[in-house]
Residue, then its C-alpha position, 0 to 999 in steps of 0.5 A: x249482068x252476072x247471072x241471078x239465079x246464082x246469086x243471092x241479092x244484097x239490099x223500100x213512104x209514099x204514094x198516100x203515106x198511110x201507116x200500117x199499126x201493128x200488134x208485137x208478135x211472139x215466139x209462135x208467130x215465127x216460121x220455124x221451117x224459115x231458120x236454118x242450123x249454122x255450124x256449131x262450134x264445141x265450145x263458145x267463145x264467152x263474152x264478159x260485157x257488152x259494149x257501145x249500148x245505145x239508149x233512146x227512150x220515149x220522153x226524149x231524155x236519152x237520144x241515141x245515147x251511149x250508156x253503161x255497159x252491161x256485164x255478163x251474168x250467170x243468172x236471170x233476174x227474178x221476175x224479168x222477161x227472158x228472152x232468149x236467143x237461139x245462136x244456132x239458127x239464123x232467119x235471113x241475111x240482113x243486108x241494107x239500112x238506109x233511106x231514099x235519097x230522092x231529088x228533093x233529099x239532095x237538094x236540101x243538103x246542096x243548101x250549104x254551099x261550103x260543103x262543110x256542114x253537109x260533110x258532116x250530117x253525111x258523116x252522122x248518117x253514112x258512117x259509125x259517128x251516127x246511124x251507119x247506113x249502107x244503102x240508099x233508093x234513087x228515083x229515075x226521074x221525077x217522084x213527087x219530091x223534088x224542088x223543080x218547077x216542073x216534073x221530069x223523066x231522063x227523056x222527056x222530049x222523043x228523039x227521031x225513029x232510029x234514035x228514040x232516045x237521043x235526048x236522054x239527059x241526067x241534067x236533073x239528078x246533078x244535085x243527086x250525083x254530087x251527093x252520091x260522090x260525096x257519100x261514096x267518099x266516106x261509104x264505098x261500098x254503098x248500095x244504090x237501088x234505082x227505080x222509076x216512078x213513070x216512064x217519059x210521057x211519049x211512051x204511055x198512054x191514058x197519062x195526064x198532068x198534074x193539077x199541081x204542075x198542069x204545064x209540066x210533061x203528063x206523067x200521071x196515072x196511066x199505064x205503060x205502051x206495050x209499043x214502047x216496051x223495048x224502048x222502057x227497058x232501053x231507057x233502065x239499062x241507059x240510067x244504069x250505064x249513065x251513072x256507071x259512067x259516073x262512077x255510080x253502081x247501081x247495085x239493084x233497079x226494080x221496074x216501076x214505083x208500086x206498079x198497081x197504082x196510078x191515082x195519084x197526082x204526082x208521076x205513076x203508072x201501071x205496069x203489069x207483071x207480063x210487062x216485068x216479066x218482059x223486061x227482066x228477060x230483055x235486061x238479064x243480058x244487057x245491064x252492068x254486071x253488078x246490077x240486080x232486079x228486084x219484084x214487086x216493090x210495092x205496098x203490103x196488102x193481098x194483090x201482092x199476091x197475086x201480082x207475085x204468082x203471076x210475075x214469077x208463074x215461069x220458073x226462068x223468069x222468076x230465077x231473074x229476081x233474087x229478091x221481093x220488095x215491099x212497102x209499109x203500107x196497105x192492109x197487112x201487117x208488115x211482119x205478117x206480109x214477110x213472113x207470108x212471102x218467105x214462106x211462099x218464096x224461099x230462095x229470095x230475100x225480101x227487102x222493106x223500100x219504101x215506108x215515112x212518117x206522116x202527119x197524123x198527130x202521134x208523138x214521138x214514142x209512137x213513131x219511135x215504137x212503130x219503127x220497132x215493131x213494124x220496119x225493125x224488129x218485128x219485121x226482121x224476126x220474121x225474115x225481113x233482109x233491110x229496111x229503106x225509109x223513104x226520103x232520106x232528108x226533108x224540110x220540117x214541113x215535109x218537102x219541097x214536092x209537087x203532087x204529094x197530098x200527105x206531109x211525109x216527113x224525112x227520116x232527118x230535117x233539113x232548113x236553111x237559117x237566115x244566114x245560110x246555115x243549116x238547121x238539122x234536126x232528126x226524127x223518130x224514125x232515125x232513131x229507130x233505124x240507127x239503134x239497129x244499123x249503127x251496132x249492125x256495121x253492115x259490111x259487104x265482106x262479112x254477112x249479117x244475119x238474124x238469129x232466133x230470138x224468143x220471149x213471152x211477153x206483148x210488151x217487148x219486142x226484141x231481134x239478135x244478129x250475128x256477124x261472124x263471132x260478134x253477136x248484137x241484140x236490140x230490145x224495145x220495150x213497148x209498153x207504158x211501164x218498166x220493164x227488166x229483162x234478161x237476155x239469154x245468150x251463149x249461156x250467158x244473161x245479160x240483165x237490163x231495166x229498161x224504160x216504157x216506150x224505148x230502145x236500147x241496143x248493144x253488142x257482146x265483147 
């Protein structure tokens, strides 16, 4: 494995699904000391419209829709909100859009036996036809969403004394590989995050089973044995190396699915910072060299904290992690928690893994403006580096899973008509995501970053991004009234009315 401390890592709903509401930030919510100068050229390049400006507004009436261009002006419109970008400083590198491609995810597409109709919403989801995302996380072994009668890990049967894992098996995540291959062919350079929701049975204690699943291996609650430390870490490095074999990489693995919590009724446990501090030194060493580890993963709240202050309290040990992730729940604001946690770790990025829409009654324009303000646009003025939804692709009725309380739905939905076909349909949060990562293009060669982006006003929130010399621009007007705007960029305007409750992005030509 390369060394990571020379390298800047490239990138999260679950357990409990509770959604975390928060209020739009302004200018001085930003953390000044975080943007850094780019170079600046003597003269700018002028850009004389906008081009592929995607619409989605809260009625339902534009969906991800292309609309007219907007043509550069030399003035604000009276009355309208500036905002205003600063093309000189940067935020963060923006790296990763996409969700969770878990067991239950690539069953469902596996549902069309053909191949033909999976092709194509792999097509909308992973490429310029639709949403563009880059990155998927990939459960090692069983999360609660998967469509097996029973939960699993890769080695769930102990092997003898000088081989404890002879029986390590990937024969649950075939539906998993195919898919990967599949997204491979139109997306090669995919990122894949791997992460463990427990270890098998035989190396923990205090585990039980699920009331759901009471014959199945006991892989709730409990915590890691210290005993089988080595042999957990043994257990990551094969996932890795089995999949490389594949043809798969996994490009990041964090060590334990929210490693603070081991209430819930699907595959859990506790692992301590001590305990990750042990393991990234074992697998510094030992893992593929384009395998990465990322901290924490794990919900947004004050313990964060201080299982960050412990994890990385020897310097060596925190030179192992290049970046932090966290999920969109808990007691903190999300925006607000990102910019703690690059204020306090500036050398890493941080990246959101983990955050699902819930049954809890909203609709569709709420759903559509907490992307905005919690996962994209507030998030990602504050520092954040990628944004990963938790499962990719559902039923309508939030499964198949085992153990899950809440109905957490997919960032898409996914049934199976009565003759084999299947019906998709998507969600707010894809829109949300796709507004952004769609004019974004996140290529591996050519780094994204934020810009500083400031305005005056609680009802809009808006972010810039700069690729090279293309610059993007994403605006969501939150309020309940139209809004008109002015983006100020390169000293240019460009003037936009935009609808209450929605989202319109585009890019400068």
């Amino acid at each position: 494995m390369k060394n990571l401390s020379l390298a800047l890592l490239s990138l999260l709903l679950l357990t409990g699904c509770q959604v975390n509401i928060n209020t739009g930030m302004t200018s001085e919510n930003l953390i000044s000391d975080s943007t850094s100068k780019v170079e600046e050229s003597s003269s700018f390049k002028t850009y004389e419209k906008t081009s592929e400006v995607k619409l989605t507004t809260g009625d339902k009436e534009n969906l991800f829709k292309t609309v007219d261009n907007i043509k550069a002006s030399d003035h604000q419109i009276e009355g309208s909100t500036l905002i205003s970008v600063d093309e000189s400083k940067t935020i963060a590198p923006v790296k990763m859009f996409g969700a969770a491609l878990t067991h239950a995810s690539a069953h469902q597409l596996m549902l069309d036996k053909t191949g033909v109709q999976r092709r194509e919403i792999l097509e909308d989801l992973f490429t310029d036809k639709g949403a563009d995302f880059n990155a998927i996380r990939l459960p090692i072994g069983a999360s609660d969403f998967h469509a097996e009668e029973h939960v699993f890990t890769c080695c769930d049967t102990k092997g003898s004394d000088d081989n404890l894992l002879e029986h390590f098996t990937l024969e649950h995540d075939e539906e998993v590989i195919q898919v990967i291959k599949e997204i491979y062919e139109i997306k090669p350079d995919l990122k894949i995050i791997a992460v463990p929701w427990s270890a098998p049975e035989w190396m923990k204690l205090n585990t039980r089973a699920s009331s759901e699943d009471p014959e199945g291996p006991k892989l709730c609650g409990g915590t890691l044995n210290d005993d089988y430390l080595t042999i957990f870490g043994q257990y990551l490095n094969e996932f890795c190396y089995r999949y490389f074999d594949e043809g798969i990489r996994i490009d990041y693995l964090t060590f334990e699915n929210e490693p603070t919590f081991n209430g819930a009724d699907y595959p859990c446990m506790l692992l301590s910072p001590y305990q990750a501090d042990l393991l990234a030194l074992q697998l510094n060493s030992t893992l593929p060299e384009c395998t990465n580890l990322i901290a924490y993963d794990h919900n947004c709240e004050a313990g964060m904290y201080t299982y960050l202050e412990n994890e990385f309290a020897d310097s060596e040990q925190r030179s192992l992690f290049p970046a932090i992730a966290i999920h969109g729940y808990g007691s903190e604001a999300i925006p607000t928690g990102v910019r703690k946690l690059r204020a306090l770790y500036p050398e890493k990025e941080v990246y959101m893994t983990e955050i699902t829409e819930w049954e809890h009654g909203s609709s569709f324009d709420t759903d559509l403006m907490y992307v905005c303000r919690n996962t994209t646009i507030n998030a990602y003025r504050s520092g954040l580096s990628g944004t990963l939804y938790w499962n990719l692709i559902l039923d309508s009725n939030g499964g198949p899973n085992i153990g899950q309380k809440s109905t957490c739905y997919g960032v898409v939905n996914i049934d199976q008509n009565e003759d084999g076909t299947l019906a998709y349909t998507k969600r707010p949060s894809f829109y949300g995501l796709a507004g952004i990562s769609r004019m974004l293009h996140i290529q591996e060669d050519k780094t994204t970053y934020s810009l500083e982006t400031n305005y005056e006003d609680d009802g809009i929130l808006a972010i810039a991004f700069k690729k090279e010399d293309k610059y993007s621009i994403a605006i969501a007007n939150t309020s309940y009234e139209n809004k008109e705007v002015s983006v100020k960029i390169l000293n240019q305007f460009y003037n936009y009315s935009l609808a209450s409750r929605s989202l319109v992005s585009f890019t400068l030509e």
